[in-house]
LOMARTOR-668764 format. One line per 5 residues: number of its first residue (from 1); for each residue x, y, z of C-alpha. Coordinates in Angstrom, 2 decimals. Layout:
REM LOMARTOR-668764
NUM) X Y Z | ...
END
This chain:
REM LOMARTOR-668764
1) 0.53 -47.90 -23.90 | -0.81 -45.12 -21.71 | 1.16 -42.58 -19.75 | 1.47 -42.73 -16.32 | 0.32 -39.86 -14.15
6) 3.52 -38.35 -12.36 | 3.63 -38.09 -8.82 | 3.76 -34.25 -8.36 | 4.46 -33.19 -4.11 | 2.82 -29.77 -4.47
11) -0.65 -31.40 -6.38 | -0.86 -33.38 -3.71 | -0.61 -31.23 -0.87 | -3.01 -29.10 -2.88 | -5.80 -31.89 -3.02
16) -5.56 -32.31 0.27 | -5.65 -28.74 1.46 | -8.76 -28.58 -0.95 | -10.08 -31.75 1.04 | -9.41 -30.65 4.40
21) -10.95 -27.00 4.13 | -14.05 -28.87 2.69 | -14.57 -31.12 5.65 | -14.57 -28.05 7.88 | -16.75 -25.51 5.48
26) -19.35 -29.13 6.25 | -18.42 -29.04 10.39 | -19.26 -25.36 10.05 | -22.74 -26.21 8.64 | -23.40 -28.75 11.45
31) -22.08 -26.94 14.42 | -23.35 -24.05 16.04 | -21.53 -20.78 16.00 | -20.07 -21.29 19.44 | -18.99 -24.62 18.71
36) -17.17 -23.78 15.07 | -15.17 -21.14 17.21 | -14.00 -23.69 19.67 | -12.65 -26.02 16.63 | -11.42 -22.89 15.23
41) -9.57 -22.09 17.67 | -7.97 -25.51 17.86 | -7.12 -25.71 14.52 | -5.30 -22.14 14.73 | -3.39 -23.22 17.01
46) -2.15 -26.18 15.30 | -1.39 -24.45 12.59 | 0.52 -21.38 14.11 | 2.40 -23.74 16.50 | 3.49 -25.45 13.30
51) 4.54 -22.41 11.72 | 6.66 -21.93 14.79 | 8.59 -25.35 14.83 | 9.14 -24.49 11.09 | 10.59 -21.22 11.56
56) 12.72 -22.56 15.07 | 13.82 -25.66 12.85 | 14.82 -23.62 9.99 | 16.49 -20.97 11.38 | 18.35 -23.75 13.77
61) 19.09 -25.02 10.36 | 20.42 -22.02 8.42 | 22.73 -21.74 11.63 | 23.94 -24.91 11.26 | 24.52 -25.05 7.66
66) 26.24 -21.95 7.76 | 28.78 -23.24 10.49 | 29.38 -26.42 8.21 | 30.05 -23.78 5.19 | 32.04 -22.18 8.02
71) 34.44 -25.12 8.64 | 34.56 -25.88 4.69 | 35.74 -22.50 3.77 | 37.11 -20.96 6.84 | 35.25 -17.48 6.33
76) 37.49 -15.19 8.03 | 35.83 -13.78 11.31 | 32.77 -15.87 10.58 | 30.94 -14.46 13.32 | 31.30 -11.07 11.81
81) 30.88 -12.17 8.43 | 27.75 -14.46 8.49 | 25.56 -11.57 9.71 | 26.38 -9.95 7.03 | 25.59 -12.25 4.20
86) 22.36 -13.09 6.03 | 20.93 -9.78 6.19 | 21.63 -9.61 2.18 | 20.24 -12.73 1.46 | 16.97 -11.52 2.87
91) 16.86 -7.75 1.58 | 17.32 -10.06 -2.00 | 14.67 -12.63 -0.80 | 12.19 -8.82 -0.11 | 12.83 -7.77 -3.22
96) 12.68 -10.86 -5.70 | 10.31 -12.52 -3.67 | 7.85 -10.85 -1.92 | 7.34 -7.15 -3.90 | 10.44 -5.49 -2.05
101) 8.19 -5.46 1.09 | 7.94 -6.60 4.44 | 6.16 -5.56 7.60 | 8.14 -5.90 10.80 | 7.05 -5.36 14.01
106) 4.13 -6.42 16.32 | 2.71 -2.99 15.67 | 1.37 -4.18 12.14 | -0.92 -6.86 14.49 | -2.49 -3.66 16.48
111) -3.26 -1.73 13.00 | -4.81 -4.28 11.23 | -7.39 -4.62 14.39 | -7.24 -1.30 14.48 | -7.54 0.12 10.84
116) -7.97 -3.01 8.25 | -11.05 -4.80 10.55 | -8.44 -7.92 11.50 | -7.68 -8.56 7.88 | -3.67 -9.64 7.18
121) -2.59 -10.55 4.41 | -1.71 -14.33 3.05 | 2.08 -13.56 2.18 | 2.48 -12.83 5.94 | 1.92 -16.47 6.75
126) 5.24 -17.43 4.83 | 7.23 -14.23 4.63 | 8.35 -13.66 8.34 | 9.41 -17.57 8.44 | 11.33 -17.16 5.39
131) 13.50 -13.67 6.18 | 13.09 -14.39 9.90 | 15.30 -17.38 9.69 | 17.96 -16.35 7.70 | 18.39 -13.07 9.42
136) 18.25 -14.43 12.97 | 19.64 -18.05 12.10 | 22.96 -17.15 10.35 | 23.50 -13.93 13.19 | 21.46 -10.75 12.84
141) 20.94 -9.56 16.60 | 17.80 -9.76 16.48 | 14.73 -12.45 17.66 | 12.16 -14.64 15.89 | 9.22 -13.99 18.59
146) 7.99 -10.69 16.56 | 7.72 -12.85 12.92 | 6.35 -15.96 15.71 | 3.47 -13.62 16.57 | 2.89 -12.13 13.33
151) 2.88 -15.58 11.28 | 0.58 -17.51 14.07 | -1.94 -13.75 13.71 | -1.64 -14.35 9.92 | -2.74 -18.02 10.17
156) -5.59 -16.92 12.52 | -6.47 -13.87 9.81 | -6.66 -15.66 6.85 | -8.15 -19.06 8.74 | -11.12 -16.47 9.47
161) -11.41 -14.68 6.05 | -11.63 -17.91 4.19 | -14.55 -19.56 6.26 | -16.19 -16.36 6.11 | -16.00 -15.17 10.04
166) -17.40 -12.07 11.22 | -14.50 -9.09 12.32 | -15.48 -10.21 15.93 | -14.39 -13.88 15.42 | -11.80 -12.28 12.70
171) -10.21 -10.50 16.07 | -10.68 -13.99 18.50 | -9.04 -15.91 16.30 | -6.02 -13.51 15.01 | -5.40 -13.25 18.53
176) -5.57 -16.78 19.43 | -2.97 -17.24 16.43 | -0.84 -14.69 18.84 | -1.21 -16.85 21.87 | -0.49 -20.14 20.34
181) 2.91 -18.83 18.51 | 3.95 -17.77 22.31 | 2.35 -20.15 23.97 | 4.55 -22.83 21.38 | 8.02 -20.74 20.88
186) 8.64 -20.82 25.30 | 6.23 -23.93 25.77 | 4.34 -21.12 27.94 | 0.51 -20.82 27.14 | 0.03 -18.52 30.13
191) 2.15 -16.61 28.84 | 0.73 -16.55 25.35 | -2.88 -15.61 26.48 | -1.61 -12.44 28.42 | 0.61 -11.29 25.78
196) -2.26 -11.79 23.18 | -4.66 -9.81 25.84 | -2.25 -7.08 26.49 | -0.45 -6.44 23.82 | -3.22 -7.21 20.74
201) -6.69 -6.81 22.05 | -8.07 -3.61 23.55 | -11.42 -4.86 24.62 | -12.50 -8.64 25.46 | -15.05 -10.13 27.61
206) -14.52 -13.59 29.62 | -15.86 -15.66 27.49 | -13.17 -14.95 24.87 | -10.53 -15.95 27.44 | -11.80 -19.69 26.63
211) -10.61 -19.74 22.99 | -7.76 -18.52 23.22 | -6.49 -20.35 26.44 | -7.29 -23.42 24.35 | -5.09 -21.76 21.18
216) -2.43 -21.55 23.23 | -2.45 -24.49 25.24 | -2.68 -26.36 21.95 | 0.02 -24.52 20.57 | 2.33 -25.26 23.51
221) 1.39 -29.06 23.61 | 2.57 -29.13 19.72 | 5.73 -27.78 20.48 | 6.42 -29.70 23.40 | 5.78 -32.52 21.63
226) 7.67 -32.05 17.85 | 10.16 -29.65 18.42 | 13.67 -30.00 19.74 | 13.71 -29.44 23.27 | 17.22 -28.06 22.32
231) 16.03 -24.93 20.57 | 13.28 -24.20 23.63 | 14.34 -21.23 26.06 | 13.81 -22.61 29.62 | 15.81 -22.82 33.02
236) 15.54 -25.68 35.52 | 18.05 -23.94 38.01 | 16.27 -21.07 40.12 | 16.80 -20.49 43.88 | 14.07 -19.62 46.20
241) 12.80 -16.18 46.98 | 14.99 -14.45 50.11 | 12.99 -11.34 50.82 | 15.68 -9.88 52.32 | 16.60 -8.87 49.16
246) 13.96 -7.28 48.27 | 15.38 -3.20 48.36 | 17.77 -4.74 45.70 | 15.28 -5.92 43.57 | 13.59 -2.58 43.67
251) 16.50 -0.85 42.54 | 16.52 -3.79 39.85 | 12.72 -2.77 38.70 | 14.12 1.40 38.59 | 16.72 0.46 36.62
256) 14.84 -2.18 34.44 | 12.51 1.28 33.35 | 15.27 3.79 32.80 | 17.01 0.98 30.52 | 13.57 0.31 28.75
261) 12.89 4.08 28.01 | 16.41 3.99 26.70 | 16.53 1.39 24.72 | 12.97 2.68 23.11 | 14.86 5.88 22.51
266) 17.64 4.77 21.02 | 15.96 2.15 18.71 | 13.97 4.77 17.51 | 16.31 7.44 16.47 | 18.39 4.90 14.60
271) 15.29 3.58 12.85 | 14.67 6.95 11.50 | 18.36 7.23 10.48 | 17.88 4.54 8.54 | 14.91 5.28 6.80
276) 16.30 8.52 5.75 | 18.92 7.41 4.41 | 18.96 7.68 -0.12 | 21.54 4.22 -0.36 | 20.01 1.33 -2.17
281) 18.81 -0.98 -0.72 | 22.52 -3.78 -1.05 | 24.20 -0.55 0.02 | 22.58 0.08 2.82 | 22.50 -3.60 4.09
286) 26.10 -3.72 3.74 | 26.55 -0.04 5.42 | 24.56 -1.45 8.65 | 25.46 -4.64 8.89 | 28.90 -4.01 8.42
291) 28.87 -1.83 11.26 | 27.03 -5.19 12.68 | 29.66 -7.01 12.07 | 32.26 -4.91 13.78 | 29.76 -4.66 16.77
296) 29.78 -8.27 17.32 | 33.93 -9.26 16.70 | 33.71 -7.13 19.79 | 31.21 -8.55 21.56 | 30.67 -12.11 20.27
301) 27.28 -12.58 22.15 | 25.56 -10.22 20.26 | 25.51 -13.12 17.56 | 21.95 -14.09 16.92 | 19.08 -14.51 19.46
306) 21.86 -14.43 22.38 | 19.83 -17.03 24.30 | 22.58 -19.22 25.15 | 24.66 -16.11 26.10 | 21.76 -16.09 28.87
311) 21.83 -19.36 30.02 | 25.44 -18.36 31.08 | 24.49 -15.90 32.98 | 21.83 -17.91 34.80 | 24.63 -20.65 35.29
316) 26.77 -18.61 37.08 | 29.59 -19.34 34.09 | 29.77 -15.07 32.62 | 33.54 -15.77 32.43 | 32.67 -17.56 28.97
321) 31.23 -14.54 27.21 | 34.78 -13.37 26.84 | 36.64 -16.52 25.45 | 37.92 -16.25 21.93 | 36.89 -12.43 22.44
326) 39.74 -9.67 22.60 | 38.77 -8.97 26.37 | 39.79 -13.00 26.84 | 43.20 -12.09 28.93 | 40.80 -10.48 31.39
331) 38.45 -12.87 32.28 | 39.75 -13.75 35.71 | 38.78 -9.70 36.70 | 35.87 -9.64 37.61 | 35.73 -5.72 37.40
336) 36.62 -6.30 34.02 | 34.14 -8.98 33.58 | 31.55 -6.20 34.75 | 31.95 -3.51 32.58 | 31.90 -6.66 29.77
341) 28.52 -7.37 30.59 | 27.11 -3.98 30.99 | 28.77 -2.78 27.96 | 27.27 -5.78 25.86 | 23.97 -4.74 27.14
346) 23.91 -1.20 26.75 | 24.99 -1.85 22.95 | 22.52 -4.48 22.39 | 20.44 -1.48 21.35 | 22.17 -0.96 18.57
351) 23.17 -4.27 17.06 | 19.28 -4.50 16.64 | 18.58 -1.47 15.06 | 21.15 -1.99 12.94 | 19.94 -5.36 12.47
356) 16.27 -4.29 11.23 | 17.77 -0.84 9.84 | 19.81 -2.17 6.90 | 17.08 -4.88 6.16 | 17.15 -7.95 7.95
361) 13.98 -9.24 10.21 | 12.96 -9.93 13.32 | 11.97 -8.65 16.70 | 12.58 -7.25 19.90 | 11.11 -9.70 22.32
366) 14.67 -11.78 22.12 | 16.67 -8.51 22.53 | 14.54 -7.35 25.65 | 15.06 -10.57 27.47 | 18.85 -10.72 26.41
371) 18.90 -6.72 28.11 | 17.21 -7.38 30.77 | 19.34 -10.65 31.85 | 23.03 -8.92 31.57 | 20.91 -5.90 33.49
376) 19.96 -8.26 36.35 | 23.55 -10.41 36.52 | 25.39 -6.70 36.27 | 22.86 -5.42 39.38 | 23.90 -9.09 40.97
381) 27.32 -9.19 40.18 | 27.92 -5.37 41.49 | 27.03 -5.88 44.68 | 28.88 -9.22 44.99 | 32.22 -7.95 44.23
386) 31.49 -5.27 46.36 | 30.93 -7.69 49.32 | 27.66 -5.49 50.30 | 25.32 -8.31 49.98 | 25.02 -12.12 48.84
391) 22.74 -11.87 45.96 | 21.52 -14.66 43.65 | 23.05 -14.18 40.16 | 20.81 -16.53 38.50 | 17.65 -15.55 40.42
396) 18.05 -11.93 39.14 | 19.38 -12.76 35.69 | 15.94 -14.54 34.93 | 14.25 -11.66 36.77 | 15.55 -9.04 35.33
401) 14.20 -10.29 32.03 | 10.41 -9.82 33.21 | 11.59 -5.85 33.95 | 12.47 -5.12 30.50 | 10.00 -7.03 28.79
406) 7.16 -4.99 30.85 | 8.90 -1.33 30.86 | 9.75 -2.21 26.63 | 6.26 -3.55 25.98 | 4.17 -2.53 28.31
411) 3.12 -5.89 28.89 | 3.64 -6.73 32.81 | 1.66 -9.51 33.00 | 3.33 -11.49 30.38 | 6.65 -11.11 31.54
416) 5.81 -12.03 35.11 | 4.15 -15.16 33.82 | 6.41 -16.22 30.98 | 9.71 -15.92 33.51 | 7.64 -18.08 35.62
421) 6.56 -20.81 33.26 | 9.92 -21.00 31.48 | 11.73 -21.49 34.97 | 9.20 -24.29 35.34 | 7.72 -23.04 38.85
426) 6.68 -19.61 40.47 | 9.47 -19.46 43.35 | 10.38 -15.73 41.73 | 6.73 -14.52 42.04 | 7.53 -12.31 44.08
431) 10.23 -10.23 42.71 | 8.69 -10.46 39.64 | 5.83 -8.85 40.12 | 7.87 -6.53 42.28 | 10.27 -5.45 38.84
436) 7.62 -5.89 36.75 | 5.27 -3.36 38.13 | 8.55 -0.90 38.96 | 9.57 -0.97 35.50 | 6.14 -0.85 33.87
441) 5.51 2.54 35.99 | 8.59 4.02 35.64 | 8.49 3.54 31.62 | 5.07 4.12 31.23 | 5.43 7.77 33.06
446) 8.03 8.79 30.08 | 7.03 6.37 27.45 | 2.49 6.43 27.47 | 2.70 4.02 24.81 | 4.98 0.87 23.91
451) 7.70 1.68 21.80 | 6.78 -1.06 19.22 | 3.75 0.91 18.85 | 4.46 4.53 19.35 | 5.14 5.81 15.54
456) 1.19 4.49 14.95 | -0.37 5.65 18.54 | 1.10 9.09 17.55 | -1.01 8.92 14.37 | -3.99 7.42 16.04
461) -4.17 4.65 13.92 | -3.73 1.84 16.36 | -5.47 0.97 19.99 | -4.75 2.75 22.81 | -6.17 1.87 26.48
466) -8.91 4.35 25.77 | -12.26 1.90 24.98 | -13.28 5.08 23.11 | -10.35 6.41 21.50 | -9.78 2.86 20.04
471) -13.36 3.21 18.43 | -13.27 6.45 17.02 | -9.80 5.61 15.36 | -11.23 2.35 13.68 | -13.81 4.57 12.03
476) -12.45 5.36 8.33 | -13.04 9.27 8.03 | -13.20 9.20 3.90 | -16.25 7.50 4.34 | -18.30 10.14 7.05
481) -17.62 12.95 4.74 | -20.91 14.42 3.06 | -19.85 15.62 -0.36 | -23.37 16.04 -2.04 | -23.32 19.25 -0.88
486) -24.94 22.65 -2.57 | -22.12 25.17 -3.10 | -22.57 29.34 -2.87 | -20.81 31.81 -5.06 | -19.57 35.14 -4.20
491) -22.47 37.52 -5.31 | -24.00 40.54 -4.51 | -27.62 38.98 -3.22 | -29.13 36.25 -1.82 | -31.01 34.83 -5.16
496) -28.84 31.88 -5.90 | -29.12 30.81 -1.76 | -33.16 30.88 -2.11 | -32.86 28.72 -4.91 | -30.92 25.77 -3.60
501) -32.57 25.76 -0.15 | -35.92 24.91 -1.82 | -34.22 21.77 -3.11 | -32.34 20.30 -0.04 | -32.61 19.65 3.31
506) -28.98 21.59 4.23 | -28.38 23.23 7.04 | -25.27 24.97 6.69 | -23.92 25.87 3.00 | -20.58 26.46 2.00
511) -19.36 29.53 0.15 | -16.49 29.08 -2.26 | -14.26 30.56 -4.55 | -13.66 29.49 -8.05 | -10.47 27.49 -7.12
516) -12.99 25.64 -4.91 | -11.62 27.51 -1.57 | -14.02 28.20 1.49 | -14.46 31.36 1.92 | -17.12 31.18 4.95
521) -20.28 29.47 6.22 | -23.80 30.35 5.46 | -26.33 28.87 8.68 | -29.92 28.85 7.64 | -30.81 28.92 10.75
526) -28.90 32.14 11.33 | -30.69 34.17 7.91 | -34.40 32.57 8.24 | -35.56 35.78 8.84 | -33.47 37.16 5.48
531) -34.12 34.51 3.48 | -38.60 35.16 3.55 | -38.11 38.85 2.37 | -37.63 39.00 -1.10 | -36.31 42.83 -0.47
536) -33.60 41.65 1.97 | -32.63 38.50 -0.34 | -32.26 41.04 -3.30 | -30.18 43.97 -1.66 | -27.89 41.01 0.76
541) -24.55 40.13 -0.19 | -23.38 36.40 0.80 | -20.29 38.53 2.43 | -22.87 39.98 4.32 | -24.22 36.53 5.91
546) -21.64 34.40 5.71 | -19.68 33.50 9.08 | -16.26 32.00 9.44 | -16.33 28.31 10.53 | -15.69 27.93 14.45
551) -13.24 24.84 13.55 | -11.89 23.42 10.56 | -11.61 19.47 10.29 | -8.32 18.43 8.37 | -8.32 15.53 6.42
556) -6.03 13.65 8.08 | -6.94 14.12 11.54 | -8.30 11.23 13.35 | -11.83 10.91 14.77 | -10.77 11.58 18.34
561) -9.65 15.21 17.38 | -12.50 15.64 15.26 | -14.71 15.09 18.33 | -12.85 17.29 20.30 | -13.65 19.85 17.68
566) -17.15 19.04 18.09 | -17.48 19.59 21.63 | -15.24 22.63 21.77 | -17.19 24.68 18.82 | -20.88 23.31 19.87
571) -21.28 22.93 16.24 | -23.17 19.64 14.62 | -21.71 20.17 11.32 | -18.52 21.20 10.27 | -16.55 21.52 6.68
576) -13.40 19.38 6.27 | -10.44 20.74 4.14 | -7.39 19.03 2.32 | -4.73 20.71 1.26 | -6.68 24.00 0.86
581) -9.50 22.65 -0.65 | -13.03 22.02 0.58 | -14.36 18.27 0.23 | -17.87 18.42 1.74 | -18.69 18.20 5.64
586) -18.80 16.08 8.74 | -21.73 15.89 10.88 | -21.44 14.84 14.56 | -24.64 12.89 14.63 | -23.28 10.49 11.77
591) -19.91 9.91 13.36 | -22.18 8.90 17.03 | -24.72 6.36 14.60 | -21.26 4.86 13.20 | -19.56 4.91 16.51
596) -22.88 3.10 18.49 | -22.92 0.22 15.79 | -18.44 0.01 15.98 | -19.14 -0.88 19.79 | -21.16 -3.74 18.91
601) -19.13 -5.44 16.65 | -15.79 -4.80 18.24 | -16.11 -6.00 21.76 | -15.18 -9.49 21.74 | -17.56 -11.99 23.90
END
């Protein structure tokens, strides 16, 4: 009797897949270029809004399950406690699972346009869902938009690499990937596009507005659509704009860029305490998120995302924050109440860091809304109790948002427009674009670059708003270096030069020593007249001749100080050193040829 075939889930799904990539490789064939993109993008953001309901769903999940375990096995201090075990569970899931590595950040977007040609690798399509959901879902004060925008860039990526897309469609459609996992975690496409425009691309033409508006209007229709309306951040409740409080919203904007440049600050210096420290890796995720833990018995609504904190905020209900808290017997002062708030907001900072620091994952998109909200209900709430002025709590809770999200990330168009399309209207316009543009000023006067991005804009390796900064720093430098060059020994003549200019077309020859140190420069142009007299090529030293270099390229600089170098020493060629040791040289006219055909191929249209 023959065996039957057993049903197997994952062969399946595999055959399928297989089926499905088919049927487009065959579209790709019949379309036209222009055409493929616009499915492309479509199918990107399908796929990355997906990825988002998975990760909101599953991290919704692990919060729930971990209240049911909660009520089984009464966990003492369970809000304390669950942090703690979730941040474990996904250092263990980093280092069984995927290598005992993770990127975090938005930053790793900007370098792999930057340095790796849009190219992200496949792990990164499951990875951030995975630790993302257990960190965030069962406490770690952190947010899922960073692993959103990362997964949906992935999806884009890897959707490119397999259908064999150039690096300018490699670039559209990683960025589309960005817009649609916005656009589908706030139901705010707007939003999305800006944030994919500011924040991942440098350069872009019109045209490539098209694809990704339709990325991210797909990716908000698929969320409005499948996922919970439950786990969505939005408002209904927003008063109209009263300009006469306008100076306060000012001072709102000020404040909402001192904060940011703080909270960048801060973040970073505990980042780099972290990473010095020599625990292991269980040691240090207990050392930081115990001190987690202890952060949020204090102040409960450092738990998780903290978007419901900010609902009650918006609703006018901030009494609430301190039930079943040890501030609870002063909830009817509202002084009290006050320094609550701002206290919670000013250590928001730190639950994050600590968050990230002793392993967990996630972002800072969540945290910079949740700062920016208490910021805005304390600035409200102030002058309330004071009886100076009538202000609307919710109005600036929601506003204040937009002003840290711009001064944090630079990004002022995205927070104006996702404040306005998660309130469901554009009655705060106004003061939005008002803190917005305050904030962004103010922080980027201390801060030039976004702190997500600053450790890598240091090092030149990711875009900056300088078209030809971001250029030069995509060129690999490894590969301009000329190391088929002919070498001169210390001597007493000239002999050994004569011979080796007769076979090459060098300019400029190096002189080193035997531990293959340069000693100087020999210009041909400099000893013509030595060089045809036998008599002065037989009684000339190479000390004689030789000439210090007028700059020295490092290996590790980037290509914007190498040009700098260039145009400062008026030189065309000049030797590059690691270490000590001479690897060959760098001539200007190469990095210009590799620089003209960059431009082409990196400016998206």
């Amino acid at each position: 009797m023959p065996r039957k075939k057993s049903f197997s889930l994952k062969t399946f799904l595999h055959k399928t897949f297989r089926r499905l990539e088919r049927f487009v490789f065959l579209l790709k064939s019949l379309l036209t270029p222009r055409q493929f993109i616009y499915l492309s993008c479509v199918l990107v953001g399908i796929s990355s809004a997906l990825a988002v309901i998975i990760l909101k769903t599953f991290a919704h999940w692990v919060f729930k399950s971990s209240q049911k375990l909660d009520d089984i096995f009464h966990l003492p201090y369970s809000n304390s406690t669950l942090p703690i075990i979730g941040i474990i569970i996904t250092v263990i899931i980093v280092k069984k699972v995927l290598d005992g590595s993770i990127e975090k950040g938005t930053s790793q977007i900007m370098y792999a346009v930057a340095k790796k040609r849009g190219i992200m690798s496949r792990k990164q399509m499951f990875a951030q869902i995975i630790t993302s959901s257990f960190t965030v879902g069962m406490g770690g004060s952190a947010g899922l938009e960073s692993p959103i925008t990362i997964t949906g860039a992935a999806f884009g990526s890897n959707y490119a690499q397999n259908y064999r897309l150039s690096y300018k469609d490699r670039t559209l459609l990683l960025a589309c990937g960005v817009a649609a996992g916005i656009g589908a975690a706030f139901n705010a496409p707007i939003a999305g596009v800006l944030f994919a425009i500011e924040v991942v691309l440098a350069e872009i033409s019109i045209t490539a507005f098209i694809p990704i508006m339709i990325s991210a209007a797909t990716g908000a229709l698929v969320s409005t659509v499948m996922l919970n309306e439950d786990i969505l951040f939005s408002f209904k409740k927003v008063q109209f704009f009263d300009y006469h409080n306008l100076p306060y919203y000012i001072l709102l904007g000020v404040l909402s860029g001192l904060v940011s440049i703080n909270y960048a600050r801060t973040f970073r210096k505990i980042e780099h305490y972290f990473s010095g420290l020599k625990f292991n890796i269980i040691n240090k995720a207990l050392f930081g998120a115990g001190i987690l833990g202890v952060l949020i018995f204090l102040f409960p609504s450092l738990f998780g995302e903290g978007y419901e904190s900010i609902k009650l905020l918006a609703d006018s209900n901030p009494e609430r924050l301190v039930q079943n808290t040890v501030f609870e017997r002063f909830e009817d002062s509202k002084w009290i109440l006050l320094l609550f708030v701002g206290a919670t907001m000013l250590i928001k900072v730190y639950a994050t860091s600590l968050t990230l620091g002793a392993g967990g994952n996630g972002g800072n998109f969540a945290p910079s809304l949740f700062v920016g909200s208490y910021l805005g209900f304390c600035v409200a709430y102030f002058f309330n109790i004071i009886g100076f002025a009538k202000l609307p709590i919710g109005n600036f809770t929601l506003v204040g948002m937009a002003g840290i999200l711009s001064g944090l990330f630079h990004a002022p168009l995205t927070a104006i427009f996702l404040i306005a399309e998660i309130t469901g209207g554009y009655n705060l316009m106004v003061p939005l674009m008002i803190v917005s543009s305050v904030s962004f000023a103010i922080s980027k006067r201390f801060e030039p670059y976004s702190f997500d991005i600053k450790n890598l804009a240091d090092k030149g390796e990711v875009f900056t708003d300088n078209r030809d900064a971001n250029i030069l720093n995509s060129i690999d430098v490894a590969k301009l270096i000329q190391n088929d060059y002919k070498a001169i020994s210390v001597s007493d003549n000239l002999t050994e030069l004569v011979e080796k200019v007769q076979y090459s077309e060098d300019v400029v020859f190096p002189v080193l020593d035997e531990n293959h140190k340069l000693l100087g420069l020999i210009s041909l142009d400099e000893i013509r007249p030595i060089v045809f007299s036998s008599f002065k090529v037989k009684y000339t030293s190479t000390s004689e001749v030789m000439k210090p270099p007028k700059e020295i390229i490092f290996y590790d600089e980037t290509l914007e100080t190498i040009m700098e170098k260039f145009d400062t020493s008026n030189c065309k060629v000049l030797p590059v050193l690691k270490d000590g040791i001479f690897l060959g040289f760098i001539h200007k006219q190469l990095i210009l040829e590799k620089y003209r055909m960059r431009l082409k191929s990196m400016i998206i249209e």
